[in-house]
C-alpha positions in Angstrom: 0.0 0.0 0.0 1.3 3.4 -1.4 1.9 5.9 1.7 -0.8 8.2 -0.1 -3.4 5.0 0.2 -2.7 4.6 3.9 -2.9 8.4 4.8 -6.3 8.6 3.3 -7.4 5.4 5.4 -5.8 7.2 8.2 -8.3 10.1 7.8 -11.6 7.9 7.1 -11.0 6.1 10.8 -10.2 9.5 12.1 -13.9 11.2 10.7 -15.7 7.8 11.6 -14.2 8.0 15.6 -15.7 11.3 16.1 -18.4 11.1 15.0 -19.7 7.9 17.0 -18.1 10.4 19.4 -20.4 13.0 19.2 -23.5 10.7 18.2 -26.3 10.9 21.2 -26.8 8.0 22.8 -28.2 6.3 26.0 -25.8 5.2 29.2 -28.4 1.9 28.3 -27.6 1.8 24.9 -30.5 3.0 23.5 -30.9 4.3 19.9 -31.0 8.4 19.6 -34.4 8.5 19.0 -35.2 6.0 22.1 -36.3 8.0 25.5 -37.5 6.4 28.8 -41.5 8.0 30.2 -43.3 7.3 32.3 -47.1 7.5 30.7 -50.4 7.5 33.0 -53.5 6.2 31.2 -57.1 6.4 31.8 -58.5 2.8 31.0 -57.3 -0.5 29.9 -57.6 0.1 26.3 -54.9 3.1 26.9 -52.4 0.7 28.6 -52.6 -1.5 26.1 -51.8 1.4 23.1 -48.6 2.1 25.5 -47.7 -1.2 25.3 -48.0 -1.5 21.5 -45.5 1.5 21.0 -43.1 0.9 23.6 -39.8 -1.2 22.7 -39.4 -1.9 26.1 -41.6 -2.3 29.4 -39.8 -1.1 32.7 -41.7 -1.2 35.3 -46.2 -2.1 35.3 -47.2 -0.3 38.7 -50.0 -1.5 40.3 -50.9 1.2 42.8 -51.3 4.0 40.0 -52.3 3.2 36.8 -49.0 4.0 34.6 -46.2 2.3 33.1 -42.6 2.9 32.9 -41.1 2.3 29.4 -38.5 2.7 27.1 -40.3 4.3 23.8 -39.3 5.9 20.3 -39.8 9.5 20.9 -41.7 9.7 17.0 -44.0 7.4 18.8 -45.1 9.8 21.5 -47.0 11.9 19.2 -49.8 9.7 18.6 -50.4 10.0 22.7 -50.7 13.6 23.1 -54.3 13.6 21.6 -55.3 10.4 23.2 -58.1 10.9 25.6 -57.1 7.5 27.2 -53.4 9.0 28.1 -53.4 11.2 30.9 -49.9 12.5 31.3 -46.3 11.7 30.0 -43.4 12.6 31.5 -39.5 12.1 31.6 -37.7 9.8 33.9 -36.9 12.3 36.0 -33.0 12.3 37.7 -33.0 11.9 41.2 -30.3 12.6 43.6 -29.1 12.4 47.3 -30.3 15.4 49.0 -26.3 15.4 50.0 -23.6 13.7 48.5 -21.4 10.8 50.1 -18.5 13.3 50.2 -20.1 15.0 52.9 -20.1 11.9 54.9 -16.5 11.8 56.6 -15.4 8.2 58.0 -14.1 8.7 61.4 -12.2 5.8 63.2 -14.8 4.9 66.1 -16.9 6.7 69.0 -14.9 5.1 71.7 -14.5 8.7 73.5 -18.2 9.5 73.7 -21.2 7.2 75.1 -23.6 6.6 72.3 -26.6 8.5 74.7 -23.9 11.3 74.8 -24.2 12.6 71.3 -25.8 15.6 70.5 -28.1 14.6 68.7 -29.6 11.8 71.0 -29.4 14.8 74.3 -31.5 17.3 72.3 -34.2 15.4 70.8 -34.9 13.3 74.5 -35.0 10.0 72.7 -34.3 8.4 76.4 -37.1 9.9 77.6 -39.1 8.0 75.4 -36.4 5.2 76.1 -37.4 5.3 79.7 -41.2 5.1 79.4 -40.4 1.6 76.7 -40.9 3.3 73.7 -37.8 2.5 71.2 -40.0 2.1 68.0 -40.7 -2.1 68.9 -42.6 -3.7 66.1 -42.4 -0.5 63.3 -41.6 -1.2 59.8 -39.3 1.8 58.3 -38.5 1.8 54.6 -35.4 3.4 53.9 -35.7 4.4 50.0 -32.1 5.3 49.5 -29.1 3.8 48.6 -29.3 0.5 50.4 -27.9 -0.5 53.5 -24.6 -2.3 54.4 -24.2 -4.8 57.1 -22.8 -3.1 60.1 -22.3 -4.4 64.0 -24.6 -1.6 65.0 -27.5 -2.7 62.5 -30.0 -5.4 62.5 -31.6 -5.1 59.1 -35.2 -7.0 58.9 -35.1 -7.2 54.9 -34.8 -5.4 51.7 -35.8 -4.8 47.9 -33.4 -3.6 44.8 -35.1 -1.3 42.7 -32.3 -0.5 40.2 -31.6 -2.3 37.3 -28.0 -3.3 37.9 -28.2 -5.5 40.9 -30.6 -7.1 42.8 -29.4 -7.3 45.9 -30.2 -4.1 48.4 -26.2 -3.8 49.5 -24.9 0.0 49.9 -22.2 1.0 47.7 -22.2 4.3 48.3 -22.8 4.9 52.2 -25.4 7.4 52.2 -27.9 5.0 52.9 -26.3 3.1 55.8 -25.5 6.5 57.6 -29.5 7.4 56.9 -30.2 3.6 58.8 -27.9 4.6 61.7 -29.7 7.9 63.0 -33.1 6.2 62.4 -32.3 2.6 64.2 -29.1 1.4 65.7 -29.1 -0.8 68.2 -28.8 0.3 71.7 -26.1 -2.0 73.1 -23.4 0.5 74.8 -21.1 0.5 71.4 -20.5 3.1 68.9 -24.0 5.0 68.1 -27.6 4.5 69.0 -30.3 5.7 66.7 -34.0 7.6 67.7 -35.9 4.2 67.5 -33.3 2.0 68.5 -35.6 -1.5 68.3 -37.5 -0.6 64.9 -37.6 -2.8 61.9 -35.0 -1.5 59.1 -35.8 -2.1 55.8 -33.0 -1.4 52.8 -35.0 -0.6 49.6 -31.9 0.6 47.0 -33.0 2.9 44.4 -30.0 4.7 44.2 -27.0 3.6 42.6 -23.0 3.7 43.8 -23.0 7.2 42.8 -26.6 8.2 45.0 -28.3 8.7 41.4 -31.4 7.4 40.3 -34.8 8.2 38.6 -38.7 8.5 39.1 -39.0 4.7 38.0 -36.7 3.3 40.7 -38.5 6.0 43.6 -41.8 5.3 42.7 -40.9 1.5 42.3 -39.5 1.6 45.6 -42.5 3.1 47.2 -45.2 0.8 45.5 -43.1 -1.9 47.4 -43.3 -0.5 50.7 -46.8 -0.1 50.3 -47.1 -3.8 49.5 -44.8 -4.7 52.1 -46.8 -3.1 54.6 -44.3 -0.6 55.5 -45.6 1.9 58.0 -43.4 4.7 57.7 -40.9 5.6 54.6 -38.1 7.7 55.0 -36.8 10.0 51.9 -33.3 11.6 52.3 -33.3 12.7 48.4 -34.6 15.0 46.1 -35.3 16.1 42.2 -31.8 16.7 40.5 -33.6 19.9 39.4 -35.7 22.0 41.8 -38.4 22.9 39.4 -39.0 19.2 38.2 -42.7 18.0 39.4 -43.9 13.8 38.6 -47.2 12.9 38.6 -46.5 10.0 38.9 -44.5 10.3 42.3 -46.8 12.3 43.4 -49.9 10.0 43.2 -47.9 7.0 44.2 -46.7 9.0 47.5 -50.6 9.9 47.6 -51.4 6.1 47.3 -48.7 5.4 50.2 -50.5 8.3 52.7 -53.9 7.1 52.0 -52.8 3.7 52.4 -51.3 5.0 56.5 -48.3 5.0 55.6 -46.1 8.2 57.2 -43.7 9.7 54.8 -40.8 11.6 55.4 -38.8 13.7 53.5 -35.7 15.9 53.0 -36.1 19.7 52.5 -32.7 20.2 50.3 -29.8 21.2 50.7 -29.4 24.5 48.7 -30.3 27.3 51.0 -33.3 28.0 48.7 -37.3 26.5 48.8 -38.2 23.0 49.7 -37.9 20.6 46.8 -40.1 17.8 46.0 -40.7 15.2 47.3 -40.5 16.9 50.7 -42.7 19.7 49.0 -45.5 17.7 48.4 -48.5 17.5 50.9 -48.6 13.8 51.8 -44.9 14.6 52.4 -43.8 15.8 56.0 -40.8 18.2 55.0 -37.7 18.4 57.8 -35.0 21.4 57.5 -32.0 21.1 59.8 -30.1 23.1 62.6 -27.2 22.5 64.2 -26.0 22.1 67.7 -27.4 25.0 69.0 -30.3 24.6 67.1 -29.9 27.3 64.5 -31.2 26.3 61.1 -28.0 25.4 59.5 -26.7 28.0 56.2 -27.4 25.1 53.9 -30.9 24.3 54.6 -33.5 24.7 52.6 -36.7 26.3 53.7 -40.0 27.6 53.0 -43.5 27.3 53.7 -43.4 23.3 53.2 -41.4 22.7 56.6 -43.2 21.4 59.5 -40.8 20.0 61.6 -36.9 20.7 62.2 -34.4 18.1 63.7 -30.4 17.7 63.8 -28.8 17.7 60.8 -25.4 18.9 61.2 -22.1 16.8 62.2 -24.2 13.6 63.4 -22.2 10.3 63.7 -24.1 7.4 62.4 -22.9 4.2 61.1 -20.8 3.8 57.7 -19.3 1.1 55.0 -16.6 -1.6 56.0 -18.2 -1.5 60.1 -16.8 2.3 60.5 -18.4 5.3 61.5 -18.9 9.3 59.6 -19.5 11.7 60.1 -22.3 14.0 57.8 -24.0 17.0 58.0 -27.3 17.6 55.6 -31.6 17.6 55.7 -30.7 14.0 54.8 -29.4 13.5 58.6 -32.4 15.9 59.9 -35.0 13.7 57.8 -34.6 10.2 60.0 -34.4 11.9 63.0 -38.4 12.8 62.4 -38.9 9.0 61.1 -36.9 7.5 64.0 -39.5 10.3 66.6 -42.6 8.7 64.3 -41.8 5.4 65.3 -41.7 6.0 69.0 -45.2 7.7 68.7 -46.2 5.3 66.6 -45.9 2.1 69.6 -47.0 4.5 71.9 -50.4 5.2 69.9 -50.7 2.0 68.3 -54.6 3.0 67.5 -53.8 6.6 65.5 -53.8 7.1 61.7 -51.1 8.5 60.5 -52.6 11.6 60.0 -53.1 12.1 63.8 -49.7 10.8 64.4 -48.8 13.6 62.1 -50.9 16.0 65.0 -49.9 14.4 67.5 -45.5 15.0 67.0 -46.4 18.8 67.3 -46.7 17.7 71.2 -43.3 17.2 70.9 -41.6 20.1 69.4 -39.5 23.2 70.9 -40.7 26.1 68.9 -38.4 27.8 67.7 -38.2 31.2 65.5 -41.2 33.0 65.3 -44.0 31.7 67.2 -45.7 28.7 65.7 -45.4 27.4 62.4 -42.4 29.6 60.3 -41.0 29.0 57.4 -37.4 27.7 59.2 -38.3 25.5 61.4 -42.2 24.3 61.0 -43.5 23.5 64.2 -40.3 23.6 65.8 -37.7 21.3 66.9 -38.5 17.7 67.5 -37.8 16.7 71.3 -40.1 13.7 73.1 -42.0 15.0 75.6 -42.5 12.3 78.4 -45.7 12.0 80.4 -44.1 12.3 83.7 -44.0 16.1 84.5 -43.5 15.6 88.0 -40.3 16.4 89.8 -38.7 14.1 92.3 -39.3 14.7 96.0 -36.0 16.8 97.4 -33.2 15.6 99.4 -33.4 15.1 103.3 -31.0 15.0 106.0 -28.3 17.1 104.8 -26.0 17.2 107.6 -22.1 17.8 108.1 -19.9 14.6 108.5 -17.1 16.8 108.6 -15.7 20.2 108.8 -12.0 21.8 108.6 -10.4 24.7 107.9 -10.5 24.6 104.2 -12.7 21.4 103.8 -16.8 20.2 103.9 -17.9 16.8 103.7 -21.6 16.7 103.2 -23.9 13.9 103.4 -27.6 13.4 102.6 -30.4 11.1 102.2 -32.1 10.8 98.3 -35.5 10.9 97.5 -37.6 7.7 97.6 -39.2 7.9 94.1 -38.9 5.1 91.7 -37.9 7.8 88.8 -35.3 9.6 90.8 -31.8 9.5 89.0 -29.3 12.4 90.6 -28.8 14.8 92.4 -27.5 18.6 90.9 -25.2 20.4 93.5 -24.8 24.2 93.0 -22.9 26.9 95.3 -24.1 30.1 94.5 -26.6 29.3 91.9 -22.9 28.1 89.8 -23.0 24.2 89.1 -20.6 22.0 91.1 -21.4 18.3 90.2 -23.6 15.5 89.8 -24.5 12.3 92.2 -25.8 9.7 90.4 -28.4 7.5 92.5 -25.8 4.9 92.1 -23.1 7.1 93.8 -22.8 7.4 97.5 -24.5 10.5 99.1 -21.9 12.6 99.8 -19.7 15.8 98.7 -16.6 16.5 99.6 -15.3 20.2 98.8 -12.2 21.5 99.7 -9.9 24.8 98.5 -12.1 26.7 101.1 -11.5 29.4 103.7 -11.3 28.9 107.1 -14.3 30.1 109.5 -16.2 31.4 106.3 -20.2 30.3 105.8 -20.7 28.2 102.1 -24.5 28.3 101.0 -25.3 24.6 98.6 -28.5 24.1 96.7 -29.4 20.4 96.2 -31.5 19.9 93.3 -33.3 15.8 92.2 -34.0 15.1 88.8 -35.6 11.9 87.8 -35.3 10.2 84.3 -37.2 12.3 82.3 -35.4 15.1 83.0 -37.8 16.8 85.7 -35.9 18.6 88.1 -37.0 19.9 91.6 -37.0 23.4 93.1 -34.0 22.6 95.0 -33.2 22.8 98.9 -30.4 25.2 100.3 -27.8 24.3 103.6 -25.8 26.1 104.7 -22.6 25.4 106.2 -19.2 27.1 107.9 -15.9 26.2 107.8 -14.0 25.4 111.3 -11.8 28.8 112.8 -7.9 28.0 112.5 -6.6 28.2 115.9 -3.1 28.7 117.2 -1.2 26.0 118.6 -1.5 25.4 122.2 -4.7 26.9 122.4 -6.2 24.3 123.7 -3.5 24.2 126.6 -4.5 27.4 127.6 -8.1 26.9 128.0 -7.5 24.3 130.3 -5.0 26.6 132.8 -7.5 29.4 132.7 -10.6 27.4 133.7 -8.3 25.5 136.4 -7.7 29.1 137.5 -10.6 30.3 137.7 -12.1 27.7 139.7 -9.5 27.1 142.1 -9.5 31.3 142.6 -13.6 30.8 143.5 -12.6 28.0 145.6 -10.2 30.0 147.8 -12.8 32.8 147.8 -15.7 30.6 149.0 -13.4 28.8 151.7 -12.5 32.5 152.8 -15.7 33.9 153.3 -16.7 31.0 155.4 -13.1 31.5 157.6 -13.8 35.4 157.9 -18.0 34.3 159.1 -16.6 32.6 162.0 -13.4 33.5 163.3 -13.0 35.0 166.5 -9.5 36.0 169.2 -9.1 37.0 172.5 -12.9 37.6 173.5 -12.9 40.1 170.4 -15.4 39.8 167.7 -13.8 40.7 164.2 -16.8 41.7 162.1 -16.6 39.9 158.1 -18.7 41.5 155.4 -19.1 38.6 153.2 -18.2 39.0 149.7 -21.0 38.7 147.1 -19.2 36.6 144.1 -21.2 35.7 140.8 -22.2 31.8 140.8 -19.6 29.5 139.7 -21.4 28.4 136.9 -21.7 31.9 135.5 -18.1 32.4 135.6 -17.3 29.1 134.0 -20.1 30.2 131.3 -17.7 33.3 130.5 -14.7 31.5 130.5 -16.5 29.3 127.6 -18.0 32.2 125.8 -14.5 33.6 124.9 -13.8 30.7 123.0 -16.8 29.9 121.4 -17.2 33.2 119.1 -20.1 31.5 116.9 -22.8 32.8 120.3 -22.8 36.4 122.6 -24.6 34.6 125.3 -23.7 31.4 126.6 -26.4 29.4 128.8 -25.7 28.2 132.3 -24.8 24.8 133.0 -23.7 22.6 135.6 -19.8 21.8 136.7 -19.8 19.1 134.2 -21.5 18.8 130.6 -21.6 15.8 128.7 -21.3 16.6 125.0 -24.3 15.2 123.0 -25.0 14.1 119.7 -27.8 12.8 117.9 -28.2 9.6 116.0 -27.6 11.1 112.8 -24.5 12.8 114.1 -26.1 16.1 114.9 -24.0 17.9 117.5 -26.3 18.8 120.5 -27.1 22.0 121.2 -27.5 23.3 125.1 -31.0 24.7 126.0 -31.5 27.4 128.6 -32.7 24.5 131.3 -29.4 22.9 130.7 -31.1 20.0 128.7 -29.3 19.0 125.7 -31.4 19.8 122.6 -30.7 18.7 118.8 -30.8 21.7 116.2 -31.7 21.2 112.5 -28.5 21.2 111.0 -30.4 23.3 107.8 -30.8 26.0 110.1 -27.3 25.9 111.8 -24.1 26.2 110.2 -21.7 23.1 110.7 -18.8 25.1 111.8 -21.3 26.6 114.8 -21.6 23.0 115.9 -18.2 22.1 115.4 -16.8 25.4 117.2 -19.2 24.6 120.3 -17.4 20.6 120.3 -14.4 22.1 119.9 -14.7 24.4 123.0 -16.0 21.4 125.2 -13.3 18.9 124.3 -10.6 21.0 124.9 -11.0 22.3 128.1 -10.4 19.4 130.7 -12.6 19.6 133.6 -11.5 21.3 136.8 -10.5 19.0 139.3 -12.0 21.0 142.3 -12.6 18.1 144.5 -8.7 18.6 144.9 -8.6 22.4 146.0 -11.3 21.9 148.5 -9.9 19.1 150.1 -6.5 21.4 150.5 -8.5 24.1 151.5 -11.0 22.2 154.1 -7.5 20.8 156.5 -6.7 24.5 157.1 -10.5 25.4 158.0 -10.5 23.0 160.3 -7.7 24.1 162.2 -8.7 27.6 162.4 -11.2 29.7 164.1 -10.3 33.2 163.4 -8.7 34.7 160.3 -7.1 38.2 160.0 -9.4 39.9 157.5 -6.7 42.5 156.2 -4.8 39.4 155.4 -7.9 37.9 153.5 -8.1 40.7 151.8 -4.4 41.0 150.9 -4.8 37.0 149.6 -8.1 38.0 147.7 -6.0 40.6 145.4 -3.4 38.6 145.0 -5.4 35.7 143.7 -7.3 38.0 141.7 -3.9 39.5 139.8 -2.7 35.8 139.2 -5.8 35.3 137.6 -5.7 38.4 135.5 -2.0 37.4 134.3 -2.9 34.4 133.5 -5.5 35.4 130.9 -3.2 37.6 129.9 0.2 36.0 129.8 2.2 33.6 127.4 2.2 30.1 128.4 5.6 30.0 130.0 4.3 33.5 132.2 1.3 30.9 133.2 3.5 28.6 134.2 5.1 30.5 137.0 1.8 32.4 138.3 0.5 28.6 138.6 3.6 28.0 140.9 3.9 31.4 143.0 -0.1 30.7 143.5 1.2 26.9 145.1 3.5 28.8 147.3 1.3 31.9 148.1 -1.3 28.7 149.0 1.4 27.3 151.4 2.5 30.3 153.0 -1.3 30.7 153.7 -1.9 27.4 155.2 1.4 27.5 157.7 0.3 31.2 158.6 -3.2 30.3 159.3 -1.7 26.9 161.5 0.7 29.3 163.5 -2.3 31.8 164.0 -3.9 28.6 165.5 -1.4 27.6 167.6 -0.9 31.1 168.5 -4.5 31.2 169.9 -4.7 27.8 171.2 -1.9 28.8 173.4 -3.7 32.1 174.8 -6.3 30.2 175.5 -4.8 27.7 177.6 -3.0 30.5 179.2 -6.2 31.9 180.2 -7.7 28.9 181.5 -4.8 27.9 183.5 -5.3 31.7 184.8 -8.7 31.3 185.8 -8.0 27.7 187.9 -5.9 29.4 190.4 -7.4 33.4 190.2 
């Protein structure tokens, strides 16, 4: 072959490649003129013209009367003017109403309980949880892109309604994660969905790339019809927002008449609500995000009527994993997953009132009721029980330092009670689960300085009392060897009022020489009162201290309530609510540490000399007097090393005392005898 020969085969290959390059023709491989309708008829006799034309039957529904087929587009023309055809229309594209790049595969939710998620908090599924309400026994069609196994999903059955594959599998992930929010198990691993126990159905009619058409939606939903689905669950949309199908619109109509709920996706543009969410038998969701503001991508309008979570919700994914997506796909089960717990709880509603009925559960939000953003509002369960928890009792003191409270108290006896809040201050300190032991122990705290708690129960579904306040104060720091000194100054004190007693009897009865020495007895406060001042200067929490005997026994309750010291000198118990813990602990404090007097002791010393004696000088009394009474002013006033040696110069001023008083006796005894032995020979 001549080089000019080839070069002109060259360019014939060349022309021929492009155009079969350019030529129109189906991904199916159907001719250019070839187009796939759908084509609603009026009668029999108009099926059956359909089916003469058509090259190729897709799908015969039997909830609607149309058929999906693959027809030459000359042949169309002949329908227009039949009055047996009702409408034609183009197999529509439909899409994800996000795309499986938005869905991000995390690694696993090991960090964060599966109750813990946003998500789960803010709509209250527990509550519902709580009251055995998981969505038991409901049948959920998710018409998506199928569902892959995962650890975290029980899957009751599926149908393939693409032509590629007939099993239900995801390849894509967009379906799975849809699956996830609406039913995963509740088992204490990775992520739990609204209705946990509910039957999850995979219906594919989405392919790997989350693309399909009218025929495989409306497909889908005349099989959950049959199949006696009882909600269905849309997370897609028209590729383009200004598409309408008659035909998914009457078979969605077929589904609500039949009881079925349906659910739908608003979009994800920003702009108005696109169909199938848009349509009436449709209950459109928009989304918000975590502090339920209606997320920027959203799509809104007048079509909304409820709004859920929809943005960074963790749900299950492909190959056992996790991801992470935001989208109204995410917002969408979150309303199907609420349906189904409604749904077991009012087994004998219609749909319709079930429809009613999930307004009971809603936060409005935006402008008051029903707006354009958020519908009715924000989807949270509601639980019957509206009654708080009866409040804790007992709150007592175990123990109080300088810096640190332990407080203990007795929990509520209700069946629903769960914790108990602790605030100081109206600012939140902790939690106490029932579980937990019934105490709380603070510490970081000043010394001698009052701390005001609030103690609030909450039960299960989240109803929280009106809270009870104690009050309690820290114990005073106080300097080392106080407690020494307490001790010396009430021995002092007592042993000074036993001199001064022993005195005043001495000065009543003495008597020399036939000469009568006249005593003005000294009028001394009580003992008891003095030994009530010496206590009130260490017991700053009272001004007045009560009188009590020469011995108090300290006295507690059988709570361990310090006792408290009544005017009659009968121990008495004080609500420890009304009476700071430090009071209590200052008051033990004061008791313990001063040792009784032992005055049994000083009398006994005292009595040997009065019995030896019958008169007494009273200058010298009243020399003694003063003296005792400056060693017991310096030894309130003195360091302990001062007390010390007033304690021993009072010993010796004692002795000196007792050997002048025994010479004074001898001193009279022998006058006397003088004068008797006078009078025997006068």
């Amino acid at each position: 072959m001549s080089r000019v020969a080839f070069s002109r085969l060259m360019c014939l290959f060349f022309s021929l490649f492009v155009l079969i390059s350019f030529a129109p023709v189906t991904s199916y491989g159907m001719d250019s003129n070839e187009v796939e309708v759908i084509i609603g008829y009026e009668n029999e006799a108009g099926k059956q013209v359909i089916l003469e034309k058509s090259s190729e039957l897709d799908f015969d529904f039997s909830r609607i009367s149309a058929v999906a087929v693959t027809i030459d587009r000359n042949n169309l023309n002949e329908f227009y003017d039949n009055p047996n055809i009702t409408y034609i229309e183009n197999n529509a594209a439909i899409k994800l109403s996000n795309t499986a790049q938005t869905i991000t595969e995390i690694s696993g939710t090991d960090s964060v309980n599966e109750t813990e998620h946003w998500n789960i908090q803010s709509t209250g599924a527990p509550f519902a949880w709580a009251e055995g309400f998981t969505g038991k026994g409901i049948n959920i069609a998710i018409i998506d892109t199928g569902i892959s196994s995962h650890p975290d999903l029980e899957i009751a059955g599926g149908y393939s309604a693409v032509d590629y594959t007939t099993e239900w599998t995801d390849d894509n992930g967009h379906g799975t994660h849809v699956a996830g929010v609406i039913g995963s198990k509740r088992d204490d691993i990775g992520v739990v969905g609204i209705a946990p126990e509910s039957s999850l159905y995979a219906v594919k009619a989405l392919d790997a790339d989350g693309k399909g058409g009218i025929f495989n939606v409306v497909d889908a939903i005349e099989w959950s019809i049959e199949n006696n689905m009882d909600i269905i669950n849309l997370s897609l949309g028209y590729e383009k927002d200004s598409e309408d199908s008659e035909a998914l619109r009457n078979m969605l109509d077929e589904a609500y008449d039949s009881g079925i709920l349906v659910v739908g996706a608003s979009g994800n543009d920003g702009n108005s609500v696109t169909y199938p969410a848009k349509y009436d038998s449709v209950i459109g969701v928009s989304a918000v995000d975590g502090r339920l503001n209606i997320a920027g991508f959203s799509s809104t309008g007048a079509e909304v009527e409820f709004s859920a979570p929809g943005f960074n919700i963790i749900s299950t994914y492909l190959n056992d994993s996790y991801g992470m997506g935001s989208g109204t796909s995410q917002a969408s089960p979150h309303v199907s997953g609420m349906l189904a717990i409604l749904k077991q709880k009012f087994p004998q509603m219609t749909n319709g009132e079930l429809r009613e009925e999930l307004i009971n559960h809603t936060e409005d939000l935006g402008e008051p009721g029903r707006d354009p953003l958020y519908g009715h509002g924000f989807i949270t369960y509601t639980p019957d029980d509206q009654i708080a928890p009866g409040e804790v009792a007992d709150i007592k003191v175990n123990e109080s330092t300088a810096d640190s409270l332990s407080i203990g108290w007795k929990n509520p006896e209700d069946e629903d009670f769960s914790s108990v809040a602790i605030y100081w201050d109206d600012s939140y300190l902790t939690t106490v689960d029932k579980d937990e032991e019934a105490v709380y122990f603070v510490e970081g705290l000043e010394a001698d300085t009052e701390y005001t708690f609030t103690f609030y129960t909450e039960d299960i579904f989240g109803n929280q009392s009106e809270g009870i306040s104690f009050t309690a104060r820290t114990v005073a720091e106080e300097p080392e060897g106080n407690n020494e000194e307490v001790t010396i100054k009430e021995k002092d004190d007592e042993a000074t009022l036993d001199n001064e007693q022993d005195e005043k009897k001495q000065n009543s009865t003495s008597d020399s020489d036939n000469e009568q020495v006249a005593v003005t007895p000294v009028t001394d406060k009580p003992k008891e009162e003095q030994l009530s001042s010496v206590k009130g200067k260490h017991s700053s929490e009272k001004e007045e201290q009560p009188a009590v005997s020469d011995t108090v026994d300290d006295s507690k309750g059988t709570d361990g309530e310090q006792g408290v010291i009544s005017e009659d000198n009968e121990v008495t118990e004080e609500s420890p609510s009304k009476r700071p813990a430090a009071e209590k602990a200052s008051q033990t404090s004061g008791r313990g540490n001063a040792n009784p007097v032992d005055s049994d002791k000083i009398r006994s010393s005292l009595n040997s000399g009065k019995n030896k004696e019958d008169v007494s000088d009273s200058e010298q009394n009243e020399a003694e007097e003063k003296e005792q009474f400056e060693l017991t002013q310096q030894a309130d006033e003195g360091s302990d090393e001062e007390k010390d040696e007033e304690n021993t110069e009072e010993k010796e001023s004692e002795s000196k005392n007792i050997f002048t008083r025994f010479f004074n006796f001898i001193g009279n005894l022998f006058v006397t005898i003088i004068d008797w032995l006078g009078s025997l020979f006068s």
